[in-house]
C-alpha positions in Angstrom: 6.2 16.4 -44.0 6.0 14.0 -40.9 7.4 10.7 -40.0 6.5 8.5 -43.2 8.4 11.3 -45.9 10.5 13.2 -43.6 13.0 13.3 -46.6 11.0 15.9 -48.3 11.7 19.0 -45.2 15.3 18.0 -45.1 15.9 19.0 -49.1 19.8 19.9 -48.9 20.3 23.4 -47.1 22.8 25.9 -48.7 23.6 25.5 -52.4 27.1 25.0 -53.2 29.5 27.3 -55.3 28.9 26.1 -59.0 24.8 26.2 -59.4 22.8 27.2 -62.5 20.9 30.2 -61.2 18.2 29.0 -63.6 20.4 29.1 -65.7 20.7 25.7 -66.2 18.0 22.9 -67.0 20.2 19.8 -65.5 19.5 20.4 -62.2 21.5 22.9 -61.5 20.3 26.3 -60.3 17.3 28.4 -60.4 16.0 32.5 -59.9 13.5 34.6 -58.6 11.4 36.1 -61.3 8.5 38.9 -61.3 5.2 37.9 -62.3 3.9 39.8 -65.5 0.9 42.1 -65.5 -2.5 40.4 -64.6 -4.6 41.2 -62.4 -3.7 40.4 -58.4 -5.0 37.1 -57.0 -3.9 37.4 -53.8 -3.7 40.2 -50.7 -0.9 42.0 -50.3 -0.6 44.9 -47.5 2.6 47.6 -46.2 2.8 46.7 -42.4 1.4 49.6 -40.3 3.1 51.9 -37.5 3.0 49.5 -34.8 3.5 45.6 -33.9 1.6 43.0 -32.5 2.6 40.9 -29.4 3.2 37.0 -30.2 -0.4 36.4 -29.1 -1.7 38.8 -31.3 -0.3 37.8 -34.2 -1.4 33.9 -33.2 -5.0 34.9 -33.0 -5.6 37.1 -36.5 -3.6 34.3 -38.4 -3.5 31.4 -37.1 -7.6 30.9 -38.5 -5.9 30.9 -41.8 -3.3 28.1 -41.9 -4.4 24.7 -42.6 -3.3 21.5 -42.4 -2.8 19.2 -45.6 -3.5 15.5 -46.0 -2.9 13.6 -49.0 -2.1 10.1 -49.9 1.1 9.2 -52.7 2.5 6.1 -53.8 5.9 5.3 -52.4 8.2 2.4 -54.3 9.7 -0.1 -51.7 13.4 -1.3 -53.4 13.5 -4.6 -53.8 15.2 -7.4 -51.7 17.1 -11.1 -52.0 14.1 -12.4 -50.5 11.2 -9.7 -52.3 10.2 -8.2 -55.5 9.9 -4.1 -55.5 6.8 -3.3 -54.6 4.4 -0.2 -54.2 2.3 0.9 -51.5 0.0 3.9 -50.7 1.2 6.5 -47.9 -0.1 9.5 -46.2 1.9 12.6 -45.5 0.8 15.4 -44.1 2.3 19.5 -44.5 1.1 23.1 -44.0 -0.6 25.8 -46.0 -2.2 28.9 -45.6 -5.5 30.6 -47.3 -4.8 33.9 -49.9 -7.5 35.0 -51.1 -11.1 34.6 -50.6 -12.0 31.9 -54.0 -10.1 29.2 -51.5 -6.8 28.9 -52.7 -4.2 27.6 -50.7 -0.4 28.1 -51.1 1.5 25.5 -49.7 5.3 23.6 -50.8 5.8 21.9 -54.3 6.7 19.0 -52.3 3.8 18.4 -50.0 1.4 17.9 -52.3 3.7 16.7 -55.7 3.0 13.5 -57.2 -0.3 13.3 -54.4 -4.2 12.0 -54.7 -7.0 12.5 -52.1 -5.8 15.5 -50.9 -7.8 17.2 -48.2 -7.8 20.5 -46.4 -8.3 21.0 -42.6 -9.6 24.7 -41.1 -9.6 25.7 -37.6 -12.6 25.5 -37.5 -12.9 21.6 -37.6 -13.9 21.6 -41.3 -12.0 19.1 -43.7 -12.5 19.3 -48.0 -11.3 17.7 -50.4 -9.0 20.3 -52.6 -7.5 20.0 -56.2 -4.4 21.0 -57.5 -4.9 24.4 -59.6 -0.5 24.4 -60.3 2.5 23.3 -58.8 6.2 24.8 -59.7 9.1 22.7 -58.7 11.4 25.2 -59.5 10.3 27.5 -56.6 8.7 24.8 -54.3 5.6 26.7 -54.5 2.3 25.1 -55.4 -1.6 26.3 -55.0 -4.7 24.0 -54.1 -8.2 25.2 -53.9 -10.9 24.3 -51.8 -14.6 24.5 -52.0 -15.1 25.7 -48.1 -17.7 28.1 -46.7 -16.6 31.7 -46.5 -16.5 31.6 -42.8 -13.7 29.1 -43.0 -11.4 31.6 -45.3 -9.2 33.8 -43.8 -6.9 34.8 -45.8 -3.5 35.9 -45.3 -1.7 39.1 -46.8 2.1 38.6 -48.1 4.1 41.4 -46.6 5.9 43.9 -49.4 8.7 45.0 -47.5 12.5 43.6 -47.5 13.5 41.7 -44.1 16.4 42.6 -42.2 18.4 40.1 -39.9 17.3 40.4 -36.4 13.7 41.1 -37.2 11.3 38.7 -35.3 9.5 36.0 -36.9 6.8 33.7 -36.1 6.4 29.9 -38.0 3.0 29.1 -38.0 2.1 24.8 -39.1 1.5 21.5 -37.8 5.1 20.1 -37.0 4.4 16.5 -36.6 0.8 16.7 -36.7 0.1 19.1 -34.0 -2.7 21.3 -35.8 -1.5 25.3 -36.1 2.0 25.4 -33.8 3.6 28.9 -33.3 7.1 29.1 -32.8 9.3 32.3 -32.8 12.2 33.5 -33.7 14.4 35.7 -35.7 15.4 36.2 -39.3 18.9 35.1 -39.3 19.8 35.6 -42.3 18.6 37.1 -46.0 20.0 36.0 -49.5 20.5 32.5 -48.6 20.1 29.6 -51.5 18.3 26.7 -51.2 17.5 23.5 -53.9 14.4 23.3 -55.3 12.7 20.1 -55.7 14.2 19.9 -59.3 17.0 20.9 -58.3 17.8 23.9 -59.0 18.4 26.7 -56.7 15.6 29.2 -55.2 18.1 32.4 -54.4 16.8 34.9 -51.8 15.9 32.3 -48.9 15.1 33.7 -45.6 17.0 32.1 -42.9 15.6 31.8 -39.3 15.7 30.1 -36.1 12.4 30.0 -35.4 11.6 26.0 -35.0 11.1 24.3 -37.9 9.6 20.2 -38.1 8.4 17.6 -40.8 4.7 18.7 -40.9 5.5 22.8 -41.3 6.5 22.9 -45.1 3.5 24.7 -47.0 3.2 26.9 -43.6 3.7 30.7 -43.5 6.7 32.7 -41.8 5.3 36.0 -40.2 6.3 38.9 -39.3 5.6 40.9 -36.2 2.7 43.0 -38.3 1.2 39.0 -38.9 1.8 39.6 -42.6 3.6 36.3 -44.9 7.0 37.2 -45.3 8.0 33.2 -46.4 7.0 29.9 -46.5 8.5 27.6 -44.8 10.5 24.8 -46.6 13.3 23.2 -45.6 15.2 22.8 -42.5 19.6 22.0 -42.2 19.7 19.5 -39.5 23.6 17.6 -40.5 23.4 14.3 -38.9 20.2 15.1 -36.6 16.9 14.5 -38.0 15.1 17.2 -36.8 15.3 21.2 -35.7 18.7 22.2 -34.3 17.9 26.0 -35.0 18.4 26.7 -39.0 15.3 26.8 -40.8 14.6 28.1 -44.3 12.0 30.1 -46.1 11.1 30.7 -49.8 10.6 34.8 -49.8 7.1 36.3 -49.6 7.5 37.7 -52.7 9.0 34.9 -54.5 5.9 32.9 -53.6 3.3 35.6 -53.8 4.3 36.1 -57.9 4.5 32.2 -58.6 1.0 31.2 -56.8 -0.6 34.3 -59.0 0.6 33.0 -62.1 0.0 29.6 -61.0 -3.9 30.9 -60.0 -3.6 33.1 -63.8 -2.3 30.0 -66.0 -1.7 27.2 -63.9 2.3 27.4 -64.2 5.2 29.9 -63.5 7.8 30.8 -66.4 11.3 31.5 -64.9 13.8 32.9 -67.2 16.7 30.6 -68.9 20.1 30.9 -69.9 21.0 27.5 -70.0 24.9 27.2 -68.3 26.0 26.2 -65.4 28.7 28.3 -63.6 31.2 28.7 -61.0 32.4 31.6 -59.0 36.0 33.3 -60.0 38.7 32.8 -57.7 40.5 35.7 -57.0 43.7 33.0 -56.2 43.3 31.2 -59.2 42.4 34.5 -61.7 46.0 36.0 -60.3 47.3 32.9 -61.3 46.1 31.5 -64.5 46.2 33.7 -67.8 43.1 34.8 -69.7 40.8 34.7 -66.2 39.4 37.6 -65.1 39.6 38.9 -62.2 35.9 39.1 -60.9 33.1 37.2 -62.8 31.7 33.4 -63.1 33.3 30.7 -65.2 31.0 28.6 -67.5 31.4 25.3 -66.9 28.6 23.8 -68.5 26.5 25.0 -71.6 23.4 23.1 -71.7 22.7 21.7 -75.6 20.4 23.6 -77.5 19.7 26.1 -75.0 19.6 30.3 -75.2 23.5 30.1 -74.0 24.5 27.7 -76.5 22.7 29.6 -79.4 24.7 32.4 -78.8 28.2 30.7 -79.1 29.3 30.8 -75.6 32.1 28.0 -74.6 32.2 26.1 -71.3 35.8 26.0 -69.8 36.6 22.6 -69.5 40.6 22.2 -68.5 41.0 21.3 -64.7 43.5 23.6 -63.2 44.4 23.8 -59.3 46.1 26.6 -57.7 47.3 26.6 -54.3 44.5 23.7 -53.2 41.5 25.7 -55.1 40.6 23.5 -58.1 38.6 25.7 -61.1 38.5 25.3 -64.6 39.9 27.3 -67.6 40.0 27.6 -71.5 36.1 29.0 -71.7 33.9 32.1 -71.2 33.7 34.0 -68.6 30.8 36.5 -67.7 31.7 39.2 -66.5 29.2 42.0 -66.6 25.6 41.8 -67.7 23.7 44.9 -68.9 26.3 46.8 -67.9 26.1 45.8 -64.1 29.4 43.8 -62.7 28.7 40.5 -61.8 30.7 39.1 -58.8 28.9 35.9 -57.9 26.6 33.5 -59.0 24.0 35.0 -56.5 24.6 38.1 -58.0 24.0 36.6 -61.4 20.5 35.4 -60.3 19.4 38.4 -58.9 20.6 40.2 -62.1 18.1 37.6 -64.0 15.5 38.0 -61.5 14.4 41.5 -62.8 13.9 39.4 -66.4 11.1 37.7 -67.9 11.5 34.8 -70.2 12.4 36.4 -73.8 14.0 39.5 -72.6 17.0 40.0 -74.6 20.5 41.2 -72.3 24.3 42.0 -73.2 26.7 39.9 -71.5 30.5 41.3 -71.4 32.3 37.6 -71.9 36.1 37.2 -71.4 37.8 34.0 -73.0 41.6 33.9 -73.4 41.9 37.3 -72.0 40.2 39.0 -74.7 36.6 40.6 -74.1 33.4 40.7 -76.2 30.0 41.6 -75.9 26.9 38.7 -76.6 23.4 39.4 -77.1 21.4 36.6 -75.5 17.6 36.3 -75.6 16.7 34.4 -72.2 14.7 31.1 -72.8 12.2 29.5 -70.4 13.3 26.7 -68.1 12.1 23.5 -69.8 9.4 21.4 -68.0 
């Protein structure tokens, strides 16, 4: 997003230790999750034997990222002197074409809560588009355009895992300037970054390929020009633009919500309704009753899959040694029969679920251990 909403590119970085792992529907977390069988929407390929220069890779797919336009209504606080008061805005982001129908993925955020939005090709073209779904929990949403064919050119999400030190390319129109590459390379993998619900989209790819307000929506590209992200967010601290740490939703995270979006017109991601906090080894050697790997509860959301199944949210304060943590609930310690270690862990464990999949989670309160059946929920609206 550029100058008028730059707030929207600069959504908070890394997550912090006690998220939700959508698990929780406060806010607090959110997971990767498989689309279920339907046919495929969008183009997919495995990247062939050799690479293609910087140039090359700017020329096959650079025809298929647009720019986005779109107008939303932005609330101006009130002052001693003035009522509040509303006004229209532009804003503008990236997207890129998938499939030959004219759908569009792009961010949650550039086109959320928008009218009048509108499409420019490479070619010169501009058309209006409507909104076929949006899903704040991923930051993923799909427009479609009425454009000729000759204007499509779409894009193929790549199927393989990136490593760190693989080079990258950021396609997108940083402050306007229509299809920008800049390169890079993947910095990191496994990364977590807030969704625009807040909850937390695990898996982010990190690179330091430049990233500006205007490239949200825009594709992240490997060296075969196949999507391997879209570009979302960027960590700046106090500097309001790119300093080198730049943040992508995964290829395939995005590739399985804008098919279900393009299939039903909204993604289902799994829910166990708790919010949690990593285990301190410090703390478990200290307190009785922890365990000594595992996530705390610290929240169980009211009415939600967790709380149906009778698990307790530790709720005394305890500090050991500087580290503060809570005790006196459930821990979870195991799920399925796989250890969990970490919140991320956790996520990725509930990735490979769909919404009504029933798991066993090993629980430890008070030092003694037990084994619930929970039957995962869908993250409410």
């Amino acid at each position: 997003m550029v100058a008028i909403l730059l707030a929207a590119a600069l959504v908070g970085g890394i997550a912090g230790a006690t998220i939700g792992v959508l698990l929780a529907g406060d806010g607090s977390g959110a997971t990767e999750v498989q689309v279920a069988s339907s046919p495929t929407q969008t183009t997919s390929r495995s990247s062939p034997g050799a690479s293609l220069s910087p140039g090359a890779v700017y020329r096959s797919d650079a025809p298929g990222v647009v720019v986005i336009t779109d107008t939303r209504t932005r609330v101006i606080p009130p002052t001693f002197f003035t009522p509040s008061e509303k006004e229209k805005v532009g804003a503008l982001g990236s997207g890129f074409v998938i499939d030959s129908k004219g759908d569009i993925v792009t961010n949650d955020h550039v086109v959320a809560g928008s009218s009048a939005i509108r499409v420019g090709f490479s070619g010169g073209g501009s058309y209006p588009a409507t909104i076929v779904g949006t899903d704040p929990s991923s930051d993923i949403a799909v427009v479609r355009v009425k454009a000729p064919a000759s204007a499509l050119h779409p894009l193929a999400f790549e199927s393989n895992a990136m490593q760190v030190g693989d080079p990258v390319y950021a396609i997108g129109n940083p402050f306007g300037l229509d299809r920008t590459m800049t390169a890079g390379i993947v910095s990191a993998v496994g990364r977590e970054i807030q969704a625009p619900n807040g909850l937390t989209i695990p898996d982010a790819i990190q690179t330091d390929a430049a990233i500006n307000h205007g490239n949200s929506g825009g594709p992240l590209l490997d060296r075969f020009g196949n999507v391997v992200g879209v570009n979302a967010q960027i960590q700046g601290g106090t500097v309001d633009g790119n300093v080198g740490i730049g943040f992508a939703i995964p290829g395939g995270t995005a590739r399985s919500v804008a098919e279900e979006l393009i299939s039903s017109g909204h993604a289902k991601h799994p829910w166990l309704g708790v919010q949690i906090d990593e285990i301190d080894p410090t703390v478990a050697r200290t307190i009785r009753g922890l365990p000594s790997h595992g996530v705390v509860v610290v929240k169980v959301v009211k009415g939600s899959p967790a709380a149906k199944a009778g698990l307790k949210a530790a709720t005394h304060p305890v500090t050991v040694d500087g580290v503060s943590a809570f005790s006196g609930g459930d821990s979870i310690v195991a799920v399925d029969g796989t250890k969990v270690v970490s919140p991320s862990q956790l996520a990725a464990i509930l990735a490979r679920h769909r919404p009504g999949d029933t798991l066993s989670f090993a629980v430890v309160r008070g030092g003694a251990s037990r084994t619930v059946r929970i039957t995962l929920g869908s993250v409410p609206a």
